[in-house]
VEXDREN-2710 file (C-alpha; in Angstrom, 1 decimal):
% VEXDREN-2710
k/r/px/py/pz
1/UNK/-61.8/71.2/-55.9
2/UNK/-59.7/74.4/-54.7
3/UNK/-60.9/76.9/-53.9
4/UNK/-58.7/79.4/-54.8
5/UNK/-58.7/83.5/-54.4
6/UNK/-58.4/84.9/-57.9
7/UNK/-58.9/88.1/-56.6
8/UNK/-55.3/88.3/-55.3
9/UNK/-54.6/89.0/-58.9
10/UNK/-54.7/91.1/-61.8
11/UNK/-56.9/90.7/-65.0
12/UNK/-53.8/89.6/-66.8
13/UNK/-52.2/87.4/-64.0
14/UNK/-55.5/86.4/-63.7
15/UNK/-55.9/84.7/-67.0
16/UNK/-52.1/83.0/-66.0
17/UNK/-53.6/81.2/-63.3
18/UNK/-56.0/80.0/-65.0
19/UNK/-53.8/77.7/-67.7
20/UNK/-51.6/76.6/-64.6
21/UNK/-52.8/72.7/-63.5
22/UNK/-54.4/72.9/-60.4
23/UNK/-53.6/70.3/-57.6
24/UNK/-55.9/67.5/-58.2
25/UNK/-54.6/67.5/-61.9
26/UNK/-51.1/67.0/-61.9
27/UNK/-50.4/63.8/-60.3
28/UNK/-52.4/61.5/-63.1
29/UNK/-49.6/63.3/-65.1
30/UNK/-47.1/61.5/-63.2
31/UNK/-48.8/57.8/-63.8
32/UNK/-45.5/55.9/-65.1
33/UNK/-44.5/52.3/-63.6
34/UNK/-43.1/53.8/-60.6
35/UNK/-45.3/56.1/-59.4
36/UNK/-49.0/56.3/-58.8
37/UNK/-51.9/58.3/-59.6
38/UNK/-54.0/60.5/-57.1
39/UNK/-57.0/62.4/-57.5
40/UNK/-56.1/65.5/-54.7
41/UNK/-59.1/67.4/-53.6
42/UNK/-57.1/69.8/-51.8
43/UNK/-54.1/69.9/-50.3
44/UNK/-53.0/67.9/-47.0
45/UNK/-54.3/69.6/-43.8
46/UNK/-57.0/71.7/-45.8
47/UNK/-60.2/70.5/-46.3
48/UNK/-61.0/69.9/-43.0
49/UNK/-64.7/67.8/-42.8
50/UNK/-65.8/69.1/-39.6
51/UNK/-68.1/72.0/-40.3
52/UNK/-66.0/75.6/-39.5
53/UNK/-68.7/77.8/-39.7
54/UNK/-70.0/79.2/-36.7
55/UNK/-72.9/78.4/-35.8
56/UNK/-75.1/81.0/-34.0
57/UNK/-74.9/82.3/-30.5
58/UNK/-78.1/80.6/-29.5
59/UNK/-77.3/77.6/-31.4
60/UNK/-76.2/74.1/-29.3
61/UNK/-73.7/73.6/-31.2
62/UNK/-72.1/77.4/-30.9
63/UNK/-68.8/77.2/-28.5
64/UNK/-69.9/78.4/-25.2
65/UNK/-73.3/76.8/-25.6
66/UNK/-71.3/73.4/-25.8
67/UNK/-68.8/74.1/-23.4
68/UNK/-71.7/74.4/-21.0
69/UNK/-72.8/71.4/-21.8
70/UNK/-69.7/69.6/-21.6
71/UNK/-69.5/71.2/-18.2
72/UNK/-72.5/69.4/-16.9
73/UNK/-72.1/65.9/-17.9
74/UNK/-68.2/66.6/-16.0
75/UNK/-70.1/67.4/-13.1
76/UNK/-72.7/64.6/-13.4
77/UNK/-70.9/62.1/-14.1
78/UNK/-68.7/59.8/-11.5
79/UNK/-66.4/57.1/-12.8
80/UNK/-68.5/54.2/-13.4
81/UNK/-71.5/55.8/-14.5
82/UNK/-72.7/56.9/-18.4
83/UNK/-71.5/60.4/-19.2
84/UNK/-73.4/60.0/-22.8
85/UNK/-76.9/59.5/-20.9
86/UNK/-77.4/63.2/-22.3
87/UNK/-78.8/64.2/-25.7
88/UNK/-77.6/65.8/-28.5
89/UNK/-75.0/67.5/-29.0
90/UNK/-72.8/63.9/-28.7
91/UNK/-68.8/64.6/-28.0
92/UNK/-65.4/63.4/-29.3
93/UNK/-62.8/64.0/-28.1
94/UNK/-59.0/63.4/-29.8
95/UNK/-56.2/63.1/-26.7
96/UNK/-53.2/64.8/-28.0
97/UNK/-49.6/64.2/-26.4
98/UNK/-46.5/66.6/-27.0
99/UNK/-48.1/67.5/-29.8
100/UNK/-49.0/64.0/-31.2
101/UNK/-52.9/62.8/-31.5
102/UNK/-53.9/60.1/-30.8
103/UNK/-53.7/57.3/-33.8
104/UNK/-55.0/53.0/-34.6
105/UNK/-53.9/51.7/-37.4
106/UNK/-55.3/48.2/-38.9
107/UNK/-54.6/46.3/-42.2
108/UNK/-56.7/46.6/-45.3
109/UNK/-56.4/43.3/-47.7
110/UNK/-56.3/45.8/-50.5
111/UNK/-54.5/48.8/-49.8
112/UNK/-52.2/48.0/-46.9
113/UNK/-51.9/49.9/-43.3
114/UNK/-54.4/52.5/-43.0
115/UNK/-54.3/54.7/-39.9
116/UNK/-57.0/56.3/-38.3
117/UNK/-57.8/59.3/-35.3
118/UNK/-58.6/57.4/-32.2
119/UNK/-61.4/59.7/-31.0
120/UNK/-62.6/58.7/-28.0
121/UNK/-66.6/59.4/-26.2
122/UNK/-66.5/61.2/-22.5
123/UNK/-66.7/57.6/-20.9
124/UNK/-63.2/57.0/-22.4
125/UNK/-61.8/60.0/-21.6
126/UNK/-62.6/59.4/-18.0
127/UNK/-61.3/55.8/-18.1
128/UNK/-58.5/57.1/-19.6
129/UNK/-57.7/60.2/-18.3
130/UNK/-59.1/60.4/-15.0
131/UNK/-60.4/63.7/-13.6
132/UNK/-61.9/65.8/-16.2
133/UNK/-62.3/69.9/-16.3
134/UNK/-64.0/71.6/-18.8
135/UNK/-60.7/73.8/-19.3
136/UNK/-58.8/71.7/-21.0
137/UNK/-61.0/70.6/-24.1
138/UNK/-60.8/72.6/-26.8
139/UNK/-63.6/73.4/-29.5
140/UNK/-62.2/72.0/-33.0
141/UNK/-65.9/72.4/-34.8
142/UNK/-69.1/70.4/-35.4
143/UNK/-70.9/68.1/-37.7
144/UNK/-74.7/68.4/-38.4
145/UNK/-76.6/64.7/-38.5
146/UNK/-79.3/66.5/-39.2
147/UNK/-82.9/66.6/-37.0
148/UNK/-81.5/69.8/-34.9
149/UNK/-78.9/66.6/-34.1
150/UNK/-74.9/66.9/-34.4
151/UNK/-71.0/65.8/-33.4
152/UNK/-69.2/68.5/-31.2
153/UNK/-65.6/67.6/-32.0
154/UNK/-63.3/68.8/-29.1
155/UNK/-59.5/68.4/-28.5
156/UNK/-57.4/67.5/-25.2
157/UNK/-53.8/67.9/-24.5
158/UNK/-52.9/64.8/-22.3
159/UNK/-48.7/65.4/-21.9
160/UNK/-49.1/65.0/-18.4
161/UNK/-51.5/62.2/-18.8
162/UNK/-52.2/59.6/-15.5
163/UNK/-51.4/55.6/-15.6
164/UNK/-54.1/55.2/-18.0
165/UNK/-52.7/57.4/-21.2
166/UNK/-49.4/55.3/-20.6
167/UNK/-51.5/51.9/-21.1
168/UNK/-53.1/53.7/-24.7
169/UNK/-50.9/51.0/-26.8
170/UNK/-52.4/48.1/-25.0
171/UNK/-55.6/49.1/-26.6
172/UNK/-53.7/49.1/-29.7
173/UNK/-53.2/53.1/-30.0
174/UNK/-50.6/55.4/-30.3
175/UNK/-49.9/58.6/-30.2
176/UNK/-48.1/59.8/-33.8
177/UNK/-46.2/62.5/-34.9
178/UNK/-47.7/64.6/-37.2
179/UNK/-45.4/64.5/-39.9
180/UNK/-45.0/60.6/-39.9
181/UNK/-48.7/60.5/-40.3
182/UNK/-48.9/63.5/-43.1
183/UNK/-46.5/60.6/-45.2
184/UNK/-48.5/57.7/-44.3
185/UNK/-51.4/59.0/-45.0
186/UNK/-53.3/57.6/-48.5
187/UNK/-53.7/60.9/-50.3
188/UNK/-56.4/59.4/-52.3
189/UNK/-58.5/58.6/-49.6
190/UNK/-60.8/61.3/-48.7
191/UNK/-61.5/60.4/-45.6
192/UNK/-57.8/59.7/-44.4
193/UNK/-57.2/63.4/-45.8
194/UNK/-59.9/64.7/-43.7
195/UNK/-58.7/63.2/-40.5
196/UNK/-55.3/64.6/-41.6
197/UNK/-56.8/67.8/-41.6
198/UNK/-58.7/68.0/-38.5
199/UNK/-55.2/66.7/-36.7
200/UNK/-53.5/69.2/-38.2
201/UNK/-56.2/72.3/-36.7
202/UNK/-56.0/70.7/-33.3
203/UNK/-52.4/70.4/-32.9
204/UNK/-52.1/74.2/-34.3
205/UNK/-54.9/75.4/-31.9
206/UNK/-52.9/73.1/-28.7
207/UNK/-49.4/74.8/-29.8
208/UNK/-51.3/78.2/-30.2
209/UNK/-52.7/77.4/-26.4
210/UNK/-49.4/76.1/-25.2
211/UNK/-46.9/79.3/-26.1
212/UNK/-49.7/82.0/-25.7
213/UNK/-50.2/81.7/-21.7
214/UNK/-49.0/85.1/-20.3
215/UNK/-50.6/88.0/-21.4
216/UNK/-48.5/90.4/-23.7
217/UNK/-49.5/93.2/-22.3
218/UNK/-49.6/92.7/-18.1
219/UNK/-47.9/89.7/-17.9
220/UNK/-50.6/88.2/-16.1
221/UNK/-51.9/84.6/-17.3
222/UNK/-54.6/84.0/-20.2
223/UNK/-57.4/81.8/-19.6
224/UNK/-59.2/80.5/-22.4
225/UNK/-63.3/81.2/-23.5
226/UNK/-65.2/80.3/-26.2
227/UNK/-64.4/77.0/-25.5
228/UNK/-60.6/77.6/-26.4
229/UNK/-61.3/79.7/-29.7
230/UNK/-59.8/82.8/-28.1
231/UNK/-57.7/83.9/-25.1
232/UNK/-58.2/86.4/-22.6
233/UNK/-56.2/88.0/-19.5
234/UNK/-57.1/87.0/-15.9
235/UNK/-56.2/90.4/-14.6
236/UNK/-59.6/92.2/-14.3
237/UNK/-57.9/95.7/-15.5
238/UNK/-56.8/94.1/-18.6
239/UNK/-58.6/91.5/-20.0
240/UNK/-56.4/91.8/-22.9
241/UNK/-58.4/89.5/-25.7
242/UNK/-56.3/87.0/-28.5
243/UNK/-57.1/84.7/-31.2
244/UNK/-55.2/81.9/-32.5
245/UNK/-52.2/83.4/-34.7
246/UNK/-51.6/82.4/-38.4
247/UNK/-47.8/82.7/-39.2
248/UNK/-47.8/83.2/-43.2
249/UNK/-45.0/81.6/-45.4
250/UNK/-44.6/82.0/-48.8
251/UNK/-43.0/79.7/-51.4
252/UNK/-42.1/80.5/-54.4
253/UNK/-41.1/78.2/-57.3
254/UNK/-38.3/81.0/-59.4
255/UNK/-38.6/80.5/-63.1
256/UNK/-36.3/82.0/-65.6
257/UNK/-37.1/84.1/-68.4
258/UNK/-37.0/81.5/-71.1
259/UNK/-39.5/79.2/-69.0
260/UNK/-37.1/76.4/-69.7
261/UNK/-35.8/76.2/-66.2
262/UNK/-36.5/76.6/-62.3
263/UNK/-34.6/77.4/-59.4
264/UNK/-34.4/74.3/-56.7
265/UNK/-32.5/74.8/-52.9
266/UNK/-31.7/72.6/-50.6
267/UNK/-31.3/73.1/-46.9
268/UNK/-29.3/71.4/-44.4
269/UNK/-32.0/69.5/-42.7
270/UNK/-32.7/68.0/-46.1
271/UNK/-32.6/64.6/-46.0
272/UNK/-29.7/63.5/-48.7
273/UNK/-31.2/64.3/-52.6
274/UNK/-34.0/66.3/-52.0
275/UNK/-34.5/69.6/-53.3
276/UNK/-37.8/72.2/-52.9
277/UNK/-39.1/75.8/-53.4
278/UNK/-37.1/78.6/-52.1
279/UNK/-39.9/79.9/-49.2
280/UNK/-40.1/82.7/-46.4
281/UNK/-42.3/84.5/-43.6
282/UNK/-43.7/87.8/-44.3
283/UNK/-42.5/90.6/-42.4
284/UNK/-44.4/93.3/-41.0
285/UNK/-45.3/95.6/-43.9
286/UNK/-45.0/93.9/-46.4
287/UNK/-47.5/92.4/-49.2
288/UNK/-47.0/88.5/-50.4
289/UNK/-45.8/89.3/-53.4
290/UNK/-42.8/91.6/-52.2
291/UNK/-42.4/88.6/-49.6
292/UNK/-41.4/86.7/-52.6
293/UNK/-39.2/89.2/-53.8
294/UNK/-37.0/89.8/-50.8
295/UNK/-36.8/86.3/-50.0
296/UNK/-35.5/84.7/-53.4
297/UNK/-33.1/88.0/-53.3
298/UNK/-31.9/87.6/-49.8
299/UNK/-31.2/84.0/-50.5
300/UNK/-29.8/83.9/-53.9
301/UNK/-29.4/87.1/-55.2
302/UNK/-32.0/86.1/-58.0
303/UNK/-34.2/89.5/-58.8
304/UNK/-37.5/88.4/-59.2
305/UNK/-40.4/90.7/-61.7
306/UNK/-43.8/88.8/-61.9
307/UNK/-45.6/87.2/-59.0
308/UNK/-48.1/84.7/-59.6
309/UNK/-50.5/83.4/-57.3
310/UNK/-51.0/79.4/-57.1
311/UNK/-52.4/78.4/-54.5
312/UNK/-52.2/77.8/-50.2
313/UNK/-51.7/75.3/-47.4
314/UNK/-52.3/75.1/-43.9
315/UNK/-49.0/73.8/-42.2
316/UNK/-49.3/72.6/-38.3
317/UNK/-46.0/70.7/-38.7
318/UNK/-43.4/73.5/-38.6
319/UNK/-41.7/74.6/-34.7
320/UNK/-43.8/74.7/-32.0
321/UNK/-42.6/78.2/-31.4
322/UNK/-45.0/78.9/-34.5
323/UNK/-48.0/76.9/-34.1
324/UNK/-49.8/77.3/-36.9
325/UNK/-48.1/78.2/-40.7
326/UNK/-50.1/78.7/-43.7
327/UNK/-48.2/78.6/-47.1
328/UNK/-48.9/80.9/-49.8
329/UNK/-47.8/79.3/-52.8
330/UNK/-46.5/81.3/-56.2
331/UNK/-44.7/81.4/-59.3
332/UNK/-42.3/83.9/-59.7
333/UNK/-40.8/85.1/-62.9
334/UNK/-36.9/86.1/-62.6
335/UNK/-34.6/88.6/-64.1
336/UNK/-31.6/87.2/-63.8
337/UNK/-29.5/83.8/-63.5
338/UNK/-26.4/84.2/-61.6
339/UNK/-27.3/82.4/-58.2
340/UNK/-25.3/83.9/-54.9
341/UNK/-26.5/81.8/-52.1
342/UNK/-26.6/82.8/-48.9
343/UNK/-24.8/80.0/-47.2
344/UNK/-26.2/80.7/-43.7
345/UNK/-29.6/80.0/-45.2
346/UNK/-29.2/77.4/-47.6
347/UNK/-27.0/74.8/-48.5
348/UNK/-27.4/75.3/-52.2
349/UNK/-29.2/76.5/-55.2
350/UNK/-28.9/75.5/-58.8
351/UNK/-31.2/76.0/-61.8
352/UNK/-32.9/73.0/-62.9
353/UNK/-33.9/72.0/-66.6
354/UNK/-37.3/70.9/-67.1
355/UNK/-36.8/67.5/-68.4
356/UNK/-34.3/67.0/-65.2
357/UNK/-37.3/67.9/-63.3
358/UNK/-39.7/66.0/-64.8
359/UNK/-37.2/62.6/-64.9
360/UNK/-37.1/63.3/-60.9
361/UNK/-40.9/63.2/-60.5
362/UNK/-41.6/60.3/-62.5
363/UNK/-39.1/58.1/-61.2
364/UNK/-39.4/59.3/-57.1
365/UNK/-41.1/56.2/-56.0
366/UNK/-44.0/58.2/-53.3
367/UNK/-46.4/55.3/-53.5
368/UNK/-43.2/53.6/-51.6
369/UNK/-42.6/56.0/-49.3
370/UNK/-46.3/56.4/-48.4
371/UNK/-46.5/52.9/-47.5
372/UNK/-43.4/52.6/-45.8
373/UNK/-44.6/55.3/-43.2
374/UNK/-48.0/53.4/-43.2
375/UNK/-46.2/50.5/-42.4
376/UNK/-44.5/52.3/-39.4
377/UNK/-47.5/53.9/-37.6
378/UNK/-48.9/50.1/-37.7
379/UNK/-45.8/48.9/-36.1
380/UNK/-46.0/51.8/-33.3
381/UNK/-49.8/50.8/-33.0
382/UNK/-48.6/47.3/-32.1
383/UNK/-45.6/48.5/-29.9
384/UNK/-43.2/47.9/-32.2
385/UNK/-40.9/51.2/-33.0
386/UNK/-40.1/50.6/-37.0
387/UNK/-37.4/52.7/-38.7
388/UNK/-37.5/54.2/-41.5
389/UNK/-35.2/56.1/-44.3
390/UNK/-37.3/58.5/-45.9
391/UNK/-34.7/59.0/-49.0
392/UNK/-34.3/55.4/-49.2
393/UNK/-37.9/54.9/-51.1
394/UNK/-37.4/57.0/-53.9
395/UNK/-35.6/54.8/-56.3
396/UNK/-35.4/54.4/-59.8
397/UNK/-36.7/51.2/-62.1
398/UNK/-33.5/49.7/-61.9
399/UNK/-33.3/50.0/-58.2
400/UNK/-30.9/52.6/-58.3
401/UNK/-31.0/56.2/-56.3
402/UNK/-32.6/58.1/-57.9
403/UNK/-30.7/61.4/-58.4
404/UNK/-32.5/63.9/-56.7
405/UNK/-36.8/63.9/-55.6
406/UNK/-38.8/66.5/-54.3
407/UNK/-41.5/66.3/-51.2
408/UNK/-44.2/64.2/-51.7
409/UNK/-47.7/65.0/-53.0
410/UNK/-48.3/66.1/-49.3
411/UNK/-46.8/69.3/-49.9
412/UNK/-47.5/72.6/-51.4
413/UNK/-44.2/72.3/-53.2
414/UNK/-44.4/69.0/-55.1
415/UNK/-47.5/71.0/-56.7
416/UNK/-45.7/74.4/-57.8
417/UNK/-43.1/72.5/-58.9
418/UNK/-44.9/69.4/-60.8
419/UNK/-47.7/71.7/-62.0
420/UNK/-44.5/73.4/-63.7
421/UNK/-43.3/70.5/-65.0
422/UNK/-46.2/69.3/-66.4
423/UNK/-47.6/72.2/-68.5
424/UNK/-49.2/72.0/-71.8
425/UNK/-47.5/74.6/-74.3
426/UNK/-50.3/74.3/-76.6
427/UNK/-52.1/76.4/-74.4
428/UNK/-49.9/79.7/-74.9
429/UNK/-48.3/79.2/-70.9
430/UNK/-45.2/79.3/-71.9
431/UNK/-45.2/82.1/-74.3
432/UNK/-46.9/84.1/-71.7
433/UNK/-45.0/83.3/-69.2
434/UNK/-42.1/85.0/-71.5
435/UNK/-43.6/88.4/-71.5
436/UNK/-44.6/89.2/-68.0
437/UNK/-47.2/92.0/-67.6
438/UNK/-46.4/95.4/-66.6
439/UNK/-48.7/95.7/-63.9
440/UNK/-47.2/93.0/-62.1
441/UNK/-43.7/93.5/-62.9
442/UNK/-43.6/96.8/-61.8
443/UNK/-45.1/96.5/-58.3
END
């Protein structure tokens, strides 16, 4: 399940959050002819299965401890000869190029394309990529086996790649974007999730490594250590020290005072019908919750009161100019209806009724569209580009457009906005919802 930080919130939001269907609830909701049914244990790109904590210094399986090891099977090793002769820790390694990892996909009698990370052991990556350096492999985590044995999980940017990362789809390989394989990927399938999730960290940390390589301060150029958790300055009077950033975003789902309605925008890179949260960065100075408000002011002229926590998500798929987004999501309560758009940010904004909303999630066909981008990466595997029409697959039981659809189950927003949708108003939401407490309206 979530975990989710209740302690962002007061006693009173507190007990809000509470009644509000969490993630892995809401989609069974949604099981109607034309949709399916999916059991989310947290949202795409979290719940990454490689172990994140740390081990200790003098651990193997600590960064630098590994890195040294990687270090001396590169030096050991000659083309030709084992590079896995060594014991534990054992390596993998996922090739990344221009952002893309490295993907196979094969066909499962029951459930269609299924997609998998093409890790690869050192012997590959020498076939493959030719001459090795430590520098270039990046520490994404560890796995414990168990008997003081493990799986050091490292990442490698290949863009400028030899004859042998160009050959990748004769092997029946490909390297994916992320976005195509955040569709395709079978949200109730933990382990497609998982390898989701660990794509998603090592294209953040490659972006993060790619735009970070002067130093801020000297202009001289960073070099990585810890095995590529950090960044430091070359310059010996500087030595300027980074970590990997985190730009925070928050979305909002705006919902009026009678808790009949929402507030949905669209955005010129929509595709055609779609419509999601209003969302933002925090600025300097500025808490999550007055993020909200400035944003859903700024860009509609909605005032916004209470601010209630939902939930967040890791999101590796935004420009690579910001490497590594994580959404905050929240409900926000507002205090008036008149909608001014700000035309340079949106295309529009409209209120939205609830049974509207809920007619749109039932009948967007995302099963479709999940299978449809499956259906593509096994194409790419096997060398054949496949298009694809992403608005195209949500249709309605008679085959028809449907009106409008909201991002898949993928996204943080389907979840504000379905969770909404879905409420039970036998538990009191509703009624609380009207009478938003003082402590958090007048923040």
């Amino acid at each position: 399940m979530l975990t989710l930080p209740t302690h962002f919130l007061s006693s009173t939001s507190r007990n809000l959050f509470l009644l509000l269907p969490k993630p892995q609830h809401i989609l069974p909701l949604l099981n109607h002819a034309t949709t399916m049914s999916i059991s989310l244990s947290s949202h795409a790109f979290a719940g990454n299965p490689i172990r994140f904590r740390t081990p200790k210094p003098t651990s193997q399986f600590s960064p630098n401890p590994t890195l040294e090891s990687l270090k001396s099977r590169i030096l050991s090793g000659v083309p030709g000869d084992s590079l896995t002769q060594f014991a534990s820790p054992d390596f993998k390694v996922l090739p990344f190029r221009k952002g893309r990892p490295l993907a196979t996909s094969g066909e499962d009698e029951a459930a269609g394309p299924r997609w998998r990370l093409r890790w690869m052991g050192l012997d590959e990556c020498w076939r493959f990529l030719g001459e090795l350096s430590e520098d270039r492999f990046l520490y994404l985590g560890w796995r414990d086996k168990g008997n003081d044995d493990g799986v050091v999980y490292w990442a490698i940017d290949v863009s400028k790649g030899g004859e042998g990362i160009a050959n990748v789809k004769e092997e029946g390989w490909c390297f994916v974007e992320l976005r195509t394989l955040m569709v395709a990927t079978d949200w109730d399938d933990q382990s497609a999730m998982g390898e989701l999730a660990i794509a998603g960290h090592g294209r953040a940390l490659l972006e993060w490594h790619g735009v970070s390589r002067f130093c801020g301060n000297c202009g001289w150029q960073m070099v990585p250590v810890e095995a590529g958790r950090r960044k430091q300055c070359s310059n010996e009077q500087c030595k300027k020290r980074i970590y990997p950033r985190v730009d925070p975003v928050v979305i909002m789902l705006v919902i009026d005072r009678e808790n009949d309605s929402v507030l949905l925008s669209r955005q010129s890179r929509f595709v055609p019908r779609m419509w999601s949260c209003l969302a933002g960065f925090l600025e300097p100075g500025e808490s999550l919750e007055e993020a909200v408000r400035r944003e859903t002011w700024e860009e509609t002229g909605i005032e916004v009161g209470e601010v209630v926590y939902h939930s967040s998500q890791p999101w590796p798929v935004g420009p690579s100019s910001m490497p590594c987004q994580l959404m905050v999501g929240f409900y926000a309560y507002a205090r008036s209806r008149e909608v001014n758009v700000d035309k340079e940010e949106l295309e529009d904004a409209q209120w939205h009724i609830r049974e509207d909303v809920k007619k749109a999630l039932t009948f967007a066909e995302y099963k479709k569209a999940q299978q449809t981008a499956a259906a593509k990466v096994n194409q790419m595997c096997k060398g054949v580009e496949k298009g694809q029409s992403l608005s195209a697959d949500f249709n309605v039981e008679s085959g028809e457009l449907a009106p409008m659809f909201f991002p898949g189950p993928f996204a943080i927003a389907h979840h504000l906005i379905s969770s909404w949708a879905f409420q039970d108003p036998s538990k009191g939401l509703e009624s609380q919802f009207r009478h938003p407490s003082p402590s958090m309206s007048n923040l």
